[in-house]
N, CA and C atoms as a LAMMPS dump frame, in Angstrom:
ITEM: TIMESTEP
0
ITEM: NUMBER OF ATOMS
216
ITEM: BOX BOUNDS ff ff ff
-5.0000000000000000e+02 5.0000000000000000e+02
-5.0000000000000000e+02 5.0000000000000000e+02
-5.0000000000000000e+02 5.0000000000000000e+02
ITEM: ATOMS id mol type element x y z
1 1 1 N -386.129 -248.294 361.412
2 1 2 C -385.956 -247.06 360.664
3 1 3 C -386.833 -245.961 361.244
4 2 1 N -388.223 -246.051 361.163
5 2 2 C -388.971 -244.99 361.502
6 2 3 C -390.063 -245.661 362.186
7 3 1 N -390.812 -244.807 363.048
8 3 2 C -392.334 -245.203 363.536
9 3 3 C -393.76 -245.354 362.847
10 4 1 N -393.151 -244.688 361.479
11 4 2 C -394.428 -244.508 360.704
12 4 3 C -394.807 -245.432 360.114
13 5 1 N -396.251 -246.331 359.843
14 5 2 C -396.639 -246.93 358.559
15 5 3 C -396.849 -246.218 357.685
16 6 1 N -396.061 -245.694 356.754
17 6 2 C -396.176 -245.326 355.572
18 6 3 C -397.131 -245.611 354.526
19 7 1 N -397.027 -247.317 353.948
20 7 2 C -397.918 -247.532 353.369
21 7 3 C -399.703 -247.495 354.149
22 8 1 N -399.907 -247.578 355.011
23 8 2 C -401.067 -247.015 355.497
24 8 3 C -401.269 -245.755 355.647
25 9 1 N -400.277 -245.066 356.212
26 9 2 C -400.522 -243.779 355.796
27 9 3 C -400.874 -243.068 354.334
28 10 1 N -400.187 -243.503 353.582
29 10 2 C -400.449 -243.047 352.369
30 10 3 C -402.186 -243.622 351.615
31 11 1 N -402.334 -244.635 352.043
32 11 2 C -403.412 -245.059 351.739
33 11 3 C -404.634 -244.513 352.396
34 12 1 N -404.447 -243.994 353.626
35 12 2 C -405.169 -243.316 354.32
36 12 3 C -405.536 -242.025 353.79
37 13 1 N -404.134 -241.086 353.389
38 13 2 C -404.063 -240.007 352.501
39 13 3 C -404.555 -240.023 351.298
40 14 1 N -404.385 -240.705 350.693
41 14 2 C -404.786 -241.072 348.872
42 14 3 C -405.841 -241.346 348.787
43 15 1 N -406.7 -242.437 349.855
44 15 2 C -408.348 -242.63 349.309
45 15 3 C -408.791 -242.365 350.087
46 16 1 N -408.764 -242.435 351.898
47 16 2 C -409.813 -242.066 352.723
48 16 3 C -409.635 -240.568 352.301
49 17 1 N -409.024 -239.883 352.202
50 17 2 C -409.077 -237.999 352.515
51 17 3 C -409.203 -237.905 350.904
52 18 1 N -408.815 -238.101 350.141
53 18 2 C -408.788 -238.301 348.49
54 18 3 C -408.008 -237.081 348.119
55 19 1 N -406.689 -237.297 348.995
56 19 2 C -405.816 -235.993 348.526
57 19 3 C -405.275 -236.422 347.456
58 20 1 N -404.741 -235.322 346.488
59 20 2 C -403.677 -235.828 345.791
60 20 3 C -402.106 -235.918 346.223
61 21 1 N -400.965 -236.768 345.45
62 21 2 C -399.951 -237.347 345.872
63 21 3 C -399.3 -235.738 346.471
64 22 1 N -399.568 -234.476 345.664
65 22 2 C -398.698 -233.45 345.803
66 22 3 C -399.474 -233.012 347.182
67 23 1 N -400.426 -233.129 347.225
68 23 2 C -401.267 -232.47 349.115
69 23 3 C -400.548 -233.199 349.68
70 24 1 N -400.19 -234.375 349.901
71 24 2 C -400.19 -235.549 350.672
72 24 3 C -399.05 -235.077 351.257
73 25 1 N -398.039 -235.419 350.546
74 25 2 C -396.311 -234.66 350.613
75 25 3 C -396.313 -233.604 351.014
76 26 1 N -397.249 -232.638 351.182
77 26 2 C -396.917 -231.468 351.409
78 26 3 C -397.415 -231.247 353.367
79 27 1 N -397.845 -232.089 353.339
80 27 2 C -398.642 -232.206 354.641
81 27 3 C -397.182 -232.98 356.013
82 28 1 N -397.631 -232.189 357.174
83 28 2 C -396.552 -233.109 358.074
84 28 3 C -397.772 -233.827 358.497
85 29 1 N -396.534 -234.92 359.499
86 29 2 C -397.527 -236.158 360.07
87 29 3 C -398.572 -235.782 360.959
88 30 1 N -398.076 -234.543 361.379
89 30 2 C -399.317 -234.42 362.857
90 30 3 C -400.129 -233.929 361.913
91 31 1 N -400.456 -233.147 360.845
92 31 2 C -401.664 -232.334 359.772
93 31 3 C -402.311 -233.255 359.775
94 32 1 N -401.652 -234.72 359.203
95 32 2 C -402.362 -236.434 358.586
96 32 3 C -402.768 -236.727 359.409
97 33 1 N -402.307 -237.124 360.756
98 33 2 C -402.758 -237.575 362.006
99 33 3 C -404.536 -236.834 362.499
100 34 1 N -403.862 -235.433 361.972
101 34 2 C -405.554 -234.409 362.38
102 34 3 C -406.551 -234.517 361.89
103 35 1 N -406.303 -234.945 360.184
104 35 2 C -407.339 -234.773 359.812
105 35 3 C -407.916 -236.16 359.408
106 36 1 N -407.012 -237.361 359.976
107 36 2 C -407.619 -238.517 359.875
108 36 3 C -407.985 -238.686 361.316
109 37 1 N -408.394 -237.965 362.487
110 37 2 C -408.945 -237.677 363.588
111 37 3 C -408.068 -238.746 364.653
112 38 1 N -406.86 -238.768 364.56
113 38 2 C -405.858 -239.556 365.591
114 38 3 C -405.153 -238.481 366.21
115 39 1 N -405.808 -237.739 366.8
116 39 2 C -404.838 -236.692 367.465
117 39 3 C -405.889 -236.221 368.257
118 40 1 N -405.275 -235.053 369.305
119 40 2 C -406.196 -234.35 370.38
120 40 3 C -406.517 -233.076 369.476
121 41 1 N -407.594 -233.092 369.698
122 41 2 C -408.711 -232.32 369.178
123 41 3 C -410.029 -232.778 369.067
124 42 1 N -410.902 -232.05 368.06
125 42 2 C -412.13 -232.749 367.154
126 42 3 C -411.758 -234.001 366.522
127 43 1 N -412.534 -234.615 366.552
128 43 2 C -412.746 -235.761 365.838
129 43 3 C -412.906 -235.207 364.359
130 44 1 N -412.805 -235.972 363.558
131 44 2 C -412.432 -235.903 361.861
132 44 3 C -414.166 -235.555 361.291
133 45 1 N -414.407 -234.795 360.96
134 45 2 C -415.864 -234.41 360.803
135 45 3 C -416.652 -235.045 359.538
136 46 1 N -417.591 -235.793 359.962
137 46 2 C -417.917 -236.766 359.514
138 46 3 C -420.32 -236.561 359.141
139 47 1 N -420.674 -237.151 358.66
140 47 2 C -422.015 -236.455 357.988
141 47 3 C -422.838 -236.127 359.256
142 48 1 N -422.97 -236.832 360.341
143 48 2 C -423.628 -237.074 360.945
144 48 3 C -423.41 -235.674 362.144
145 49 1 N -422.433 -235.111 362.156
146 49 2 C -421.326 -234.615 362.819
147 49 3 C -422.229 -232.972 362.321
148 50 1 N -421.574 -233.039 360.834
149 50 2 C -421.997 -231.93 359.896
150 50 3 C -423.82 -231.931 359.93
151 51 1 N -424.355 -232.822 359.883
152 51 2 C -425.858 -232.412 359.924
153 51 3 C -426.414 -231.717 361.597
154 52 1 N -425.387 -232.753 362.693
155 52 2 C -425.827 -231.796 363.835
156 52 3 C -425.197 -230.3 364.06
157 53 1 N -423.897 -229.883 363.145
158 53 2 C -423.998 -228.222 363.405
159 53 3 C -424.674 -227.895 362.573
160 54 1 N -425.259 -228.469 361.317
161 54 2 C -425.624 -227.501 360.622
162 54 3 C -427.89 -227.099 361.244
163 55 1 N -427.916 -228.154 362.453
164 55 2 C -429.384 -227.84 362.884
165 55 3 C -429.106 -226.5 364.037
166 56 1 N -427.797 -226.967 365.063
167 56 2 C -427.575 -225.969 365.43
168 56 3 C -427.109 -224.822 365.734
169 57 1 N -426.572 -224.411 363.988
170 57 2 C -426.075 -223.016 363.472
171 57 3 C -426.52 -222.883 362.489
172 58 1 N -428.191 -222.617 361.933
173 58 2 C -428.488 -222.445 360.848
174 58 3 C -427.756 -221.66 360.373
175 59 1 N -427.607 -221.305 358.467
176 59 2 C -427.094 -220.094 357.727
177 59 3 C -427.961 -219.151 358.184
178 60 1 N -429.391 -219.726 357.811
179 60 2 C -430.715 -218.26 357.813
180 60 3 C -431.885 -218.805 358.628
181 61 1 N -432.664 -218.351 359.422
182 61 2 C -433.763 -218.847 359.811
183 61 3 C -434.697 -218.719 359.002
184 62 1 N -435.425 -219.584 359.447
185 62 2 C -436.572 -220.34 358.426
186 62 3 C -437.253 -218.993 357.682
187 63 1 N -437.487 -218.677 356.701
188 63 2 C -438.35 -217.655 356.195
189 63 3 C -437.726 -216.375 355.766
190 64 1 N -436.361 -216.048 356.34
191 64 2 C -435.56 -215.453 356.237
192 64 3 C -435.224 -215.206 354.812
193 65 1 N -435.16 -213.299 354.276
194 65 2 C -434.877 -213.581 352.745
195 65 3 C -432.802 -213.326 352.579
196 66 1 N -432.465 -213.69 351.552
197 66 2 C -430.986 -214.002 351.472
198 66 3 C -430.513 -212.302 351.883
199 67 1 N -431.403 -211.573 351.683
200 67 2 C -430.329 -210.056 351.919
201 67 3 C -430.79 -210.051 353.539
202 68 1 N -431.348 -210.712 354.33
203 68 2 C -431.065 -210.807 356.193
204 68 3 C -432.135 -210.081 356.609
205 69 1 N -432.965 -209.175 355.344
206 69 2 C -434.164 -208.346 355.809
207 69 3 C -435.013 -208.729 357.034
208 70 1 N -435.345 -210.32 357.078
209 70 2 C -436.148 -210.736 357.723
210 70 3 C -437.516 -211.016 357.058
211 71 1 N -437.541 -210.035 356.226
212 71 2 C -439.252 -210.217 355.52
213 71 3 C -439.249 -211.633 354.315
214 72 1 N -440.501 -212.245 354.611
215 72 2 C -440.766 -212.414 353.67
216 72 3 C -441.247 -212.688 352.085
């Protein structure tokens, strides 16, 4: 019939990504494929991933006040 595992897919969709049934459906296979990191691109962004951009793209440097003044 088709190439797809479905039931893994969906299971993939439903608890690894924790979409709901209506995201899920609404998504094509290559979207699922992307963001469960089986495709060319980035890899599926993951904590370890997120803690190294977030050392090297701080929001604010250290001391920095929220309006960007610089002072603190």
């Amino acid at each position: 019939m088709s190439g797809f595992d479905w039931p893994g897919l969906i299971r993939a969709g439903l608890h690894e990504l924790r979409l709901t049934p209506d995201q899920f459906w609404r998504l094509t296979p290559a979207e699922l494929r992307l963001m469960l990191g089986q495709g060319r691109g980035m890899p599926a962004m993951n904590r370890a991933r997120l803690d190294r951009l977030l050392a090297a793209w701080p929001d604010k440097i250290q001391g920095e006040r929220d309006d960007g003044s610089g002072r603190v």
